[in-house]
N, C-alpha and C positions, 0 to 999 in steps of 0.2 A: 442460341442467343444468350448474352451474359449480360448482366446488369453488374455497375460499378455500385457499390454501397449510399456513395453522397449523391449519385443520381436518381434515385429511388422515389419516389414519391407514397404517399398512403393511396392516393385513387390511381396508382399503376400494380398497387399488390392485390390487388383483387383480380388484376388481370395475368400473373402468372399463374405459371404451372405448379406445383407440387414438388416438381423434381427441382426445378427452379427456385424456389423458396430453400429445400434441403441443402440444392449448393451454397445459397448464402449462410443457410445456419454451419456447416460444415468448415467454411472460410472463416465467421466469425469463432466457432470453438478452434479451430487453427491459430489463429490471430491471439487469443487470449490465452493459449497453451506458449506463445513463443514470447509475449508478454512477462510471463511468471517465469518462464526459465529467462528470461533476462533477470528478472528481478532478482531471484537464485541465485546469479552468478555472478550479481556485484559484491567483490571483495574490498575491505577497508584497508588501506597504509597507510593513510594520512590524518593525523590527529586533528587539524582543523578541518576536513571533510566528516571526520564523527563526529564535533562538536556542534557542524553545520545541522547536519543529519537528525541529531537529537536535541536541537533546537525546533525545526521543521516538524518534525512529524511530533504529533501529540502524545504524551502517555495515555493517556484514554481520550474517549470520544467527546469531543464537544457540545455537541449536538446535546446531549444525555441532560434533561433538563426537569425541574416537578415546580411547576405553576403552585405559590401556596396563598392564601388571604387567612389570619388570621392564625394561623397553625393549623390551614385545614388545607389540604392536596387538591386546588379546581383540575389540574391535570396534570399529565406528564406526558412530555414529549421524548420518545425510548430514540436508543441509542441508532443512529441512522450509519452510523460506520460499518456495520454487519452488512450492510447492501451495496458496498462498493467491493466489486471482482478480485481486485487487488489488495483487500485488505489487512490479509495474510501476510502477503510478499512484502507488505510495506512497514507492520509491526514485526517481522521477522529480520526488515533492514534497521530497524530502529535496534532490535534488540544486537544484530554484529554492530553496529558502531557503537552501543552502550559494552558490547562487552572485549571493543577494539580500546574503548579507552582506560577502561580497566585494567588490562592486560599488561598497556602504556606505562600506565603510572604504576606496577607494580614491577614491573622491568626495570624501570627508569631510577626506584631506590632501593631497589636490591642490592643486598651486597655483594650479590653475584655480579651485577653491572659494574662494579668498581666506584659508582658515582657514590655511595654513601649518604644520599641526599643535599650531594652539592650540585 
């Protein structure tokens, strides 16, 4: 018997098996392992696909916040980027199109390129 993931309910996991549960955990680290080699394996040529890219994804994490009243810290809310799977993959893609458009413009007025900065 196979259970599909979005069918699932919490009061039907209490009624599988063991072996059953391990196959979905085993699906899930499959799914997530072909996820990151996607992620991996996008390459950049297009200078307005890196400028999209490093408009999109943030240099650091948003989230990353310190509550203050008066110059005294009521709390901090820590960096919640660390808890997304993909978070690597995705500051990894931020960093080829920051360094696809570098590459770009160091090309583009080289005098090797012949352009001279025209």
């Amino acid at each position: 018997m196979f259970f599909t993931i979005k069918h699932l309910h919490l009061n039907e996991l209490k009624h599988l098996e063991i072996a059953q549960l391990d196959y979905i955990m085993v699906k899930l680290v499959g799914l997530h392992g072909l996820v990151c080699q996607w992620f991996d394996a996008i390459e950049i040529h297009d200078p307005k696909v890196a400028q999209l890219l490093c408009k999109m994804i943030p240099a650091h994490c948003p989230f990353k916040r310190e509550i203050k009243l008066f110059d005294h810290t009521l709390f901090r809310i820590p960096a919640l980027c660390e808890l997304n799977p993909f978070y690597e993959q995705v500051v990894s893609l931020r960093f080829k199109a920051l360094s696809y458009l570098a590459t770009a413009v160091v090309s583009r007025y080289s005098p090797a390129g012949n352009n001279c900065g025209r």
